[in-house]
N, C-alpha and C positions, 0 to 999 in steps of 0.2 A: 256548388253543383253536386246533385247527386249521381253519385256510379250505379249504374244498373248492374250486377253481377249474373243475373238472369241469361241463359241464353235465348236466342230469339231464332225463329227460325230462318227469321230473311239474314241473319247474320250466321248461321253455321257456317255455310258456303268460306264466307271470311276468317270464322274461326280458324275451320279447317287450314285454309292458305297460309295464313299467317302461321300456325304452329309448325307449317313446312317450311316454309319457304324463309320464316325468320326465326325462329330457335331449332325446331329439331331438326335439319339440316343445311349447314351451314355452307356444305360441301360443293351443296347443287347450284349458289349461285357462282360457283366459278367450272365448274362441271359440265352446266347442262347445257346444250346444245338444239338451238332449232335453227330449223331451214341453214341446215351447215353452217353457222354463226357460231361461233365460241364466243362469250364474253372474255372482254377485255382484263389481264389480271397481273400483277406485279411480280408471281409465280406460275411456274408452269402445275398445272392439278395433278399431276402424279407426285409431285415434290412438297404436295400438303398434303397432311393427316391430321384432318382439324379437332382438337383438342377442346371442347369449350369450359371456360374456367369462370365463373364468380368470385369477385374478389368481396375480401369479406367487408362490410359497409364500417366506415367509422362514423358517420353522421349519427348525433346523438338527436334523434324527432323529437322534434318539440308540438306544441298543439298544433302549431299553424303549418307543417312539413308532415308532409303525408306520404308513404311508399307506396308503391302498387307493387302488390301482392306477385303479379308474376305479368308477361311479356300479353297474355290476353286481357289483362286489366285494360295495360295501355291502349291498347287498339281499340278496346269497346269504350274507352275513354275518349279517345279522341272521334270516332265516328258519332257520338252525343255531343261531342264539343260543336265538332261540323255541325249540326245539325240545329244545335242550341245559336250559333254567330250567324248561320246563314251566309257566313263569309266564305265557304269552298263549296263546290258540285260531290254532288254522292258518287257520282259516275267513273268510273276508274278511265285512266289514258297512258298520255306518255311523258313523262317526265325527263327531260334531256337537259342537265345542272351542267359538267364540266366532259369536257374532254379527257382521256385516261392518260394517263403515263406509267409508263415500268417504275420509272425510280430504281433504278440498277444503275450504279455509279462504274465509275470505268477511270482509267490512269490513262495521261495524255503524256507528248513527250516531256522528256525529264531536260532542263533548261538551267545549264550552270549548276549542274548538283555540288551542294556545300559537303564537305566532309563532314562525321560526327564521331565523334570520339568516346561517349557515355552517356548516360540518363540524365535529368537534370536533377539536381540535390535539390528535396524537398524543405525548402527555407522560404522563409516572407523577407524581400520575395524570393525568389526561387533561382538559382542559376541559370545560364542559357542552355540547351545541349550544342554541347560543344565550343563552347566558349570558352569556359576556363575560364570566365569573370561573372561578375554578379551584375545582373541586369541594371540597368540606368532605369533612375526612376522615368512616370509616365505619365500619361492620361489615359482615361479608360473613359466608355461612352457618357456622356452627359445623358443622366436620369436625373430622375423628380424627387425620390428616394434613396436616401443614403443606405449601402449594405442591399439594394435591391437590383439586381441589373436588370437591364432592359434590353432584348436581342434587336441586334442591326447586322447590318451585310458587310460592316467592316471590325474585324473586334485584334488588339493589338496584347502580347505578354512581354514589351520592353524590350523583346529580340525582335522575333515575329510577325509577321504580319499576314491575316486571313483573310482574303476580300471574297465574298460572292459576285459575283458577276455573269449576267444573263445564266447559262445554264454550266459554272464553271467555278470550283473552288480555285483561289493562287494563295499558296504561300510561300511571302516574298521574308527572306533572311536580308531585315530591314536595318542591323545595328551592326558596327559603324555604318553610318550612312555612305559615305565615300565608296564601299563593297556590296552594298545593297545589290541585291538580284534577285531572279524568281527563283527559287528549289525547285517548282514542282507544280502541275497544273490538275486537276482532278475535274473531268468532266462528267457531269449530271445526265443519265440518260432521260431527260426533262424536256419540258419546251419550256423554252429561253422564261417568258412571263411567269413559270410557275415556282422559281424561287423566291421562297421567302427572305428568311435574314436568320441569325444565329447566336448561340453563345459559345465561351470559351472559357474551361474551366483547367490548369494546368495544361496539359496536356491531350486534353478531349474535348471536340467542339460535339457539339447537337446542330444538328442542319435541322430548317423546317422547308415542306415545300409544299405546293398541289399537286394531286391525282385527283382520278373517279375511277369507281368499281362499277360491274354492270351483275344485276341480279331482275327474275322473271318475275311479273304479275299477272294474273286471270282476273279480267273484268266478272263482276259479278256478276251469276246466273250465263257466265259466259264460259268456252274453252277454250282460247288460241290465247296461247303465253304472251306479251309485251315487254319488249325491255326498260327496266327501271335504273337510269345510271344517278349513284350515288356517290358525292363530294367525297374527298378522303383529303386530309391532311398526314402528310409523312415525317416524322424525326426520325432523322439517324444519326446515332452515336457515332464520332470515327476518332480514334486513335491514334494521334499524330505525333507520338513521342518519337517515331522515326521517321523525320519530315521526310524523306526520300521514299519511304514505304509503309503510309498510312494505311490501317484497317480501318474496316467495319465491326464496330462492336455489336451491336445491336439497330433497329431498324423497327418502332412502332408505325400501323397505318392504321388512323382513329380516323373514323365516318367523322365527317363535316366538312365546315368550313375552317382554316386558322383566322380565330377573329384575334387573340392575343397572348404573351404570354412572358414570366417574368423569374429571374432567376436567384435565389435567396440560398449564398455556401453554395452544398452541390446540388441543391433539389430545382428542380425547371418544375413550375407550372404552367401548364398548356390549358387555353380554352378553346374549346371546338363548339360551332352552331350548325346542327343540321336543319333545310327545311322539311315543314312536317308535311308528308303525303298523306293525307288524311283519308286515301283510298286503298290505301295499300304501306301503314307506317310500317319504316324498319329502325327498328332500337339498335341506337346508337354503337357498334361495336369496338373491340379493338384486336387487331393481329399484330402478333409479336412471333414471329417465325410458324409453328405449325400450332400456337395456341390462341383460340378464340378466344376473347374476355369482354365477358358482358354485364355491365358497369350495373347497378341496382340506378332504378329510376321512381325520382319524388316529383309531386306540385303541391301546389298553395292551392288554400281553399277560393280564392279568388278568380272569377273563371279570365281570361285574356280572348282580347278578338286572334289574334292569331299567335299559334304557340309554334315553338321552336326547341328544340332538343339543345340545351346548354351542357355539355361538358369538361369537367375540370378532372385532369390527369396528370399526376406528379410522379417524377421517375428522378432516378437519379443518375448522375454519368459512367459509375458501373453497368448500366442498364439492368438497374431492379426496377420494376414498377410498385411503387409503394401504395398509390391510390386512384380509384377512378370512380367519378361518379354522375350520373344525367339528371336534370330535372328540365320538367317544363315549365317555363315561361316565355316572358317576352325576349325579341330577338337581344343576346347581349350588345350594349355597345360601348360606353366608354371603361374601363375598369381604373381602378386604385387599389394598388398594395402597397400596405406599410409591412416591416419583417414578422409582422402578427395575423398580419389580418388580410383578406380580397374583400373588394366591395363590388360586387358587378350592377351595373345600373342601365335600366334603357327608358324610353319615353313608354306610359301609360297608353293602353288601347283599352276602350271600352268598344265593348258588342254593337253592332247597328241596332238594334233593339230598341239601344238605350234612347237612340234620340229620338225614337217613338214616342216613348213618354216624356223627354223633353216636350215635343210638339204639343203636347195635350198638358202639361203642367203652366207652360208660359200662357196659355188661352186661358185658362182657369183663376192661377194664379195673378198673370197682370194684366190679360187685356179684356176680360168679364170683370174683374172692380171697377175701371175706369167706366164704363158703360152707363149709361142714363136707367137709372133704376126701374124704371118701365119694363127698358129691354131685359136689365137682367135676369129678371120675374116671366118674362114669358121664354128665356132660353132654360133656366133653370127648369122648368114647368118639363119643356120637350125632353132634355138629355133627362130627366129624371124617369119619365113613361117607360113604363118597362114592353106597353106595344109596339115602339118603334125598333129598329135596328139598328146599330150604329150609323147607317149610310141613307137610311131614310132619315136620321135624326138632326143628322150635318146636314141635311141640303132644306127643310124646313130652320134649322139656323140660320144659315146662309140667307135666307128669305127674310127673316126679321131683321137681320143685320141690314141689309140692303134697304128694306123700309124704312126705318131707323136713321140711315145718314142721307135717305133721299129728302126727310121729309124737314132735317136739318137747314138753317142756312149757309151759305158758303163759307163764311167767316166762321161759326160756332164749329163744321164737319173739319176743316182746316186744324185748327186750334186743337180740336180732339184728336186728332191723328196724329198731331203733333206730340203732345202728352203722352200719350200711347208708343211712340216708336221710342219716344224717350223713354220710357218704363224698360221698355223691351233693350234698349239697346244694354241696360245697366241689367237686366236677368241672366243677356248672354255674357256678359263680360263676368259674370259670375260665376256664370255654366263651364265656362272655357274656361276659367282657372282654374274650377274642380276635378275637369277631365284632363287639361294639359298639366301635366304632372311628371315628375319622374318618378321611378322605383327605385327602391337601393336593396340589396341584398349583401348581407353581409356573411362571409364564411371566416371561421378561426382555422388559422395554420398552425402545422406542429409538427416540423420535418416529415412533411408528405404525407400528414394525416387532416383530415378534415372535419369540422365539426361547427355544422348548419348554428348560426347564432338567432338571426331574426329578421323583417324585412320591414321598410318602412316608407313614406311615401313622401316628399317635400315640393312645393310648387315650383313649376317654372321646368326651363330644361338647361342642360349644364352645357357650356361652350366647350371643353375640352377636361382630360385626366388632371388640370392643372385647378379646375374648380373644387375640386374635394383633396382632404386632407384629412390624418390622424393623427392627433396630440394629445398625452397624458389622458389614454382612454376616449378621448371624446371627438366624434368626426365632423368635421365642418364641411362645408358647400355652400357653394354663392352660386346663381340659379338668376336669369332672367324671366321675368313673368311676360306674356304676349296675348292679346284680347283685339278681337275686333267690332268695328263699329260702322253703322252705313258708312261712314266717311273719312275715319283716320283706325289707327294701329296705337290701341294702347301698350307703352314696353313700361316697364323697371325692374328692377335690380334687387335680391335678395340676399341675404344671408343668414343659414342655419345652425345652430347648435346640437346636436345629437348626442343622449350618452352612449353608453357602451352596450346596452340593449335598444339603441336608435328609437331613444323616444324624444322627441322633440325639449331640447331644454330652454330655449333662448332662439333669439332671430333679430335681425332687423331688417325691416324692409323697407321698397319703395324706394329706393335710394337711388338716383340721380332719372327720373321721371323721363319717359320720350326718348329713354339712351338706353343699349343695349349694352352688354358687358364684353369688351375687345381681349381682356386678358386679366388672368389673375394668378396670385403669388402668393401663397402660402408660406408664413416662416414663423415656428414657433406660434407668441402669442400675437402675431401681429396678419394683417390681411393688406395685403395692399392689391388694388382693383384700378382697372384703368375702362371708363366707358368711353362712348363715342356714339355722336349724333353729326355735331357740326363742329364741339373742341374737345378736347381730350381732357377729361376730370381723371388728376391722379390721387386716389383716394388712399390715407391709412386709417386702417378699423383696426382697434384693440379687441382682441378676444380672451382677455385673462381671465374676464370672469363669463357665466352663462348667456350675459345679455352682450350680444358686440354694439360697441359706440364707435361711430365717424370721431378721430382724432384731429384729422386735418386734410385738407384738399387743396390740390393745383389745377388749375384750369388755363392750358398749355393748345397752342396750334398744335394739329395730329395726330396722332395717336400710336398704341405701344400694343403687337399682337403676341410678344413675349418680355416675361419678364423675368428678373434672375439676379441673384446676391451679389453683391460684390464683395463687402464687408457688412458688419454688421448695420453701418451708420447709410450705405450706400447701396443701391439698387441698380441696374440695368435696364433700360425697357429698350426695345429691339420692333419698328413698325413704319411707319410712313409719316413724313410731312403732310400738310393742308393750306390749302385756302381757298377763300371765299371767291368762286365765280363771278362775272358779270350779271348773271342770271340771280342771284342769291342763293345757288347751289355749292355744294363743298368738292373742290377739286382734290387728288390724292397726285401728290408729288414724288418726289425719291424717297427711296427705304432711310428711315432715321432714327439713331442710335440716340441715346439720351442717360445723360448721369442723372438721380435724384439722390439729392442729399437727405436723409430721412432721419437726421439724429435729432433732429426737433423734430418730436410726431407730428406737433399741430401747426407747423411750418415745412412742409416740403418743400424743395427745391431745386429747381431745375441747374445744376449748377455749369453743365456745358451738353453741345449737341453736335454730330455730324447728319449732311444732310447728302448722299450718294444719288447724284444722276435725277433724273425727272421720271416720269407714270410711268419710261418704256423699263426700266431698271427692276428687276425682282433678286428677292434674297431666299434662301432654303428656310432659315431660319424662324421664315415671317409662317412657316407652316409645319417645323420641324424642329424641335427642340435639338435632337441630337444633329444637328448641319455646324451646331453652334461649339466654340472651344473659349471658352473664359476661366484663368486661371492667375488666380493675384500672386501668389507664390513665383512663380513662372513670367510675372507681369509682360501677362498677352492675351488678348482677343484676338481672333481670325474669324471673319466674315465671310459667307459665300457671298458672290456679287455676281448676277446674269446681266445683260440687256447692252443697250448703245448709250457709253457712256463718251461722255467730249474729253477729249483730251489728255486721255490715259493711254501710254503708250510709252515702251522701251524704258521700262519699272518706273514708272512714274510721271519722269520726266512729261511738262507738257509742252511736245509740240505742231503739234494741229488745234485748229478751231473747230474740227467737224467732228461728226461722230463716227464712232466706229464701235461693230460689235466686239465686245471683251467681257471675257470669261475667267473669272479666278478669284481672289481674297483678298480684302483690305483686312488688314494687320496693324492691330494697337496695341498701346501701352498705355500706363497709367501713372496719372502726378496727382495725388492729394484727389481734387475733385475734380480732374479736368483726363482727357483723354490725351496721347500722346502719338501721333501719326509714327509707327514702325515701316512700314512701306509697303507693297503689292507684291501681288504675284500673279501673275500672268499664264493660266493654262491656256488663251486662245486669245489672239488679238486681234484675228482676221488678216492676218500674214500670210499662214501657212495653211495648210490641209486639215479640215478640222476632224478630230479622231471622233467617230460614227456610236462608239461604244459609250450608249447613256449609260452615269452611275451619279447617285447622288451624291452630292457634294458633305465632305467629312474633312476634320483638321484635327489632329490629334499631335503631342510632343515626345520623344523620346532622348530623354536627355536635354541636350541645348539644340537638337533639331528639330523645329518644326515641319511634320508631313500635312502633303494637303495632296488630297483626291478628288476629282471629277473628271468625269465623262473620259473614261479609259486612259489617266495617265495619271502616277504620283510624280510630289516635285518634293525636292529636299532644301529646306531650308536655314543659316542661322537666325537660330529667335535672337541674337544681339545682335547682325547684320543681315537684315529680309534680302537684301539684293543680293544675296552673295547663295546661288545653287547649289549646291554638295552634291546632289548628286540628281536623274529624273528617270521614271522607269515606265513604259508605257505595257499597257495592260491588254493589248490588241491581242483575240485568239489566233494560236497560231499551237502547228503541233498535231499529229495523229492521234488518234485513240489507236489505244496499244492492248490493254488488256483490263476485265475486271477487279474493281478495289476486292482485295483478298477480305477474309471472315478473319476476327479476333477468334483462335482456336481454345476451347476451353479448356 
């Protein structure tokens, strides 16, 4: 698509706007005032002196990454784009995204404060403060990625313990369990749903959360200003070497949405999606105290039906901001980083346009061959006249076509339209895999520096972060294809080989036909794939070399919607039982855990199974990788387990036949190839009063104590005797707000 740089006169008006109202004063949309309305702002406007800053770009452009030149590019970029997709109104309005929040943190009462005696000595790992001993080994969140963390609302340092919860930092001085209590409550001047989740890096967490900003537009050829509120995402650094008196270090507020973000040493990468108002765009900003910074912005030569301001920003937990940068394209959705590389990927959109000339290619292409050569000589004859119009041309079509199958007999007009819908049904199933596509983008990291690589396209769309993968330079993805037809849903199963410039090296496809892809697992050179129709194919693919080959397959009742190592010879799958209806339909049974023996490739092996409760029973697991705690070392799983299950009650023991709802974790162990029942744990059995405060369910170890969290209460357990509690600590708000989290003083 070409940029007009031209100015136009119906577009001054918006030049103008936009040079005000989005770069050269930045001031005004927290300043300016109608009909006695103040926009809503995270500072008061006399306490900002806004500074705008350029950071300098580390993207080395390549042919297919393109800069805009400056903030009026963009704009008269995107009002061509509008105009080019037909997908938005030229017309300006009112755009109302999110609700605002300060984001002004505050100290709640102080509950059991721990004494502290010193700093903690900087060792791997690291002392407690105040301990005077060397932390107990731990677990830390389960990620995809080794050396990459992934933020959650619970993050643990062997002492410590961080929970987010609705609008409310706790950390609880967790080690010895037996003493375990809360330090200290930090409340979020938030609404409750706009916490995100976090990292924790020594001594300093990063919080992320939502806001919205409000900033004014003038419809065009118009004059009464309108409010335009804008998405923000918030991180803030806080300080917690003095768990009794945590700071704020620092506090970014980056325009968008938080779609993800992942933490590699001490560098946090964050990605932010704004929607594009394509009547009034504002590029992407970021405030970092009284400094504006506004990130350089690229696209690809490829136009998208609807674009989205993607931004990646890496800071560090000193709070330096090392990079930031936007581009357009499609909305990001699933990401994948190895400690080199981001991939960001979303599903392909083409233009309405486009299936304009679908409409006119398929007539031409397959349903004028098939036609009685008569006909095709007198259609050609008309679209060809250059004194018709297109719409007088089609409706004398239309007329021979009609004469044509009148003058047919039933059987022969039958028979043709038959042939015909079959042509067509295989044109679109062709059409629909060219356009259902996904994108991959890929960016090189280099401690918070960035450097654009290349972009590429692969069929099919990805089920989760767990479809893509990076080994010895070359990224893989397994992709289900989907096509339809008058009468059924064609699926199969993919997978791709990419090098290091994502050009397609290898693939196999087609692979288990009529079945969608439930879960995939990436390890090294090996792929192992679980689909699902009506039985569970548990597939391992070699990928040693460019071309992947099916090694071996099991074809097991139910299926597995996560999967996970156990050793090298031994897999995990984590998903549901099945059977076969009365009707010939596939019923979904209790959540079911499953060993596979994998040391013969070409023989997998189901070698034992747990099958939890029936349809009413759900696990976190089956939608959340980090719910999950497996650790061979430690030899233990813990399972979140929801629903009405029979006969679990008073740790185990069964004594009723009926059900009842129970809430908490089945705990295993492991023998060779078989699982080894550890015992329960009971956050809720339907005894007592059930605590109100949703949090999702987490199990992490510290030492020989297994912790397990949900829905506002930890329970403390021994991993050698589950029945036996040490200690349980409920997480219910409670406590005044007292005063604001102080500033780290420079």
């Amino acid at each position: 698509m070409t940029v007009q740089m031209d100015k136009k006169k119906t577009y001054s008006i918006v030049g103008v706007i936009a040079a005000i109202f989005i770069i050269g004063a930045a001031a005004i949309f927290y300043t300016l005032n109608f009909d006695n309305q103040s926009p809503a702002q995270p500072y008061s406007s006399d306490e900002r002196e806004f500074i705008e800053i350029e950071i300098p770009s580390s993207f080395n452009t390549s042919e297919d990454l393109i800069k805009f030149s400056s903030n009026e590019e963009v704009v008269q970029f995107l009002k061509e784009a509008s105009q080019f997709n037909n997908a938005y109104p030229t017309h300006g309005g009112v755009r109302s995204l999110d609700r605002f929040t300060s984001g002004t943190m505050i100290l709640e009462e102080t509950l059991e404060l721990s004494q502290r005696e010193g700093a903690p000595v900087p060792s791997v790992p690291p002392s407690p403060a105040g301990s005077g001993e060397p932390y107990q080994d731990y677990s830390s969140t389960n990620v995809q990625v080794e050396n990459v963390d992934e933020a959650d609302y619970v993050k643990t340092d062997g002492k410590y313990i961080y929970i987010l919860s609705q609008n409310t930092l706790t950390i609880i001085d967790a080690y010895p369990p037996e003493s375990a209590n809360i330090v200290l409550k930090i409340g979020l001047d938030i609404e409750q749903q706009d916490l995100q989740n976090m990292f924790l890096n020594d001594d300093r967490l990063v919080i992320f959360y939502y806001g919205s900003g409000q900033s004014f537009g003038i419809q065009e050829y118009d004059f009464m200003p309108y409010p335009i509120y804008q998405s923000k995402t918030f991180a803030t650094i806080i300080d917690v070497s003095d768990k009794e008196n945590p700071k704020t270090v620092t506090t970014y507020e980056i325009d968008g949405n938080y779609n993800n973000s992942r933490m590699i040493g001490d560098m946090v990468y964050l990605i932010t999606n704004n929607y594009v108002d394509y009547v009034h765009p504002i590029i992407p900003r970021i405030m970092e105290s009284s400094r504006m910074i506004i990130p350089d912005v690229y696209r690809f030569p490829n136009p998208e039906e609807n674009y989205n301001f993607n931004t990646i920003t890496a800071f560090d937990f000193s709070g330096t901001l090392k990079e930031s940068e936007t581009f357009l394209m499609g909305s990001a959705n699933t990401i994948y980083m190895s400690e080199n590389n981001l991939y960001i990927t979303y599903q392909k959109n083409v233009p309405p346009k486009y299936y304009d000339t679908v409409k006119k290619d398929r007539f031409f292409s397959v349903i004028l061959p098939l036609l009685p050569q008569s006909t095709q000589q007198e259609i050609k004859e008309i679209l060809s006249n250059p004194e018709f119009d297109s719409y007088s041309q089609w409706n004398m079509v239309e007329e021979i076509l009609q004469d044509a199958f009148n003058k047919m007999e039933k059987n022969e007009r039958e028979k043709l339209f038959s042939v015909i819908q079959n042509a067509l049904d295989e044109y679109d199933s062709r059409v629909q895999s060219d356009t259902r596509r996904t994108v991959v983008h890929k960016i090189a990291l280099d401690k918070g520096s960035f450097r654009y690589v290349e972009n590429a396209e692969v069929p099919g769309y990805l089920l989760n972060q767990f479809s893509m993968d990076e080994h010895n330079g070359k990224f893989r993805v397994a992709t289900t294809t989907e096509s339809y037809t008058r009468d059924k849903t064609i699926l199969s199963n993919n997978v791709y080989v990419l090098d290091e410039n994502l050009k397609t090296i290898g693939s196999l496809e087609k692979i288990a036909p009529d079945e969608s892809i439930y879960s995939a697992r990436f390890m090294g050179d090996k792929l192992y794939l679980v689909t699902f129709q009506r039985i569970d194919p548990f597939f391992v693919i070699d990928l040693s070399s460019n071309t992947p080959v099916i090694l071996g397959a099991l074809k097991i009742p139910g299926f597995s919607n996560y999967l996970q190592a156990y050793d090298e010879d031994h897999i995990i799958g984590i998903g549901r039982d099945t059977k076969e209806n009365e009707w010939g339909g596939v019923q979904q049974l209790g959540v079911k855990i499953s060993m596979f023996d994998v040391s013969d490739f070409k023989n997998p092996k189901e070698t034992d199974t747990r099958v939890i409760g029936d349809s009413s029973i759900d696990s976190e697991v089956l939608y959340n990788h980090r719910a999950l705690l497996l650790d061979k070392e430690k030899n233990i799983m813990s399972i979140p387990i929801k629903g009405n299950v029979k006969g679990i009650f008073d740790e185990g023991l069964i004594k009723k036949e009926d059900y009842r709802n129970w809430n908490g974790f089945f705990v295993y162990g492991f023998d060779k190839n078989s699982f080894v029942d550890k015992g329960l744990i009971a956050h809720y059995t339907g005894d007592f009063g059930y605590n109100s405060v949703y949090m999702q369910a987490r199990s992490f170890y510290i030492g020989n104590t297994l912790y397990t969290i949900m829905d506002g209460s930890i329970k403390m357990n021994e991993i050698d005797n589950i029945s036996h509690e040490q200690n349980s600590i409920s997480l219910q708000k409670t406590g005044n707000i007292l005063k604001q989290l102080p500033v780290v003083e420079d």
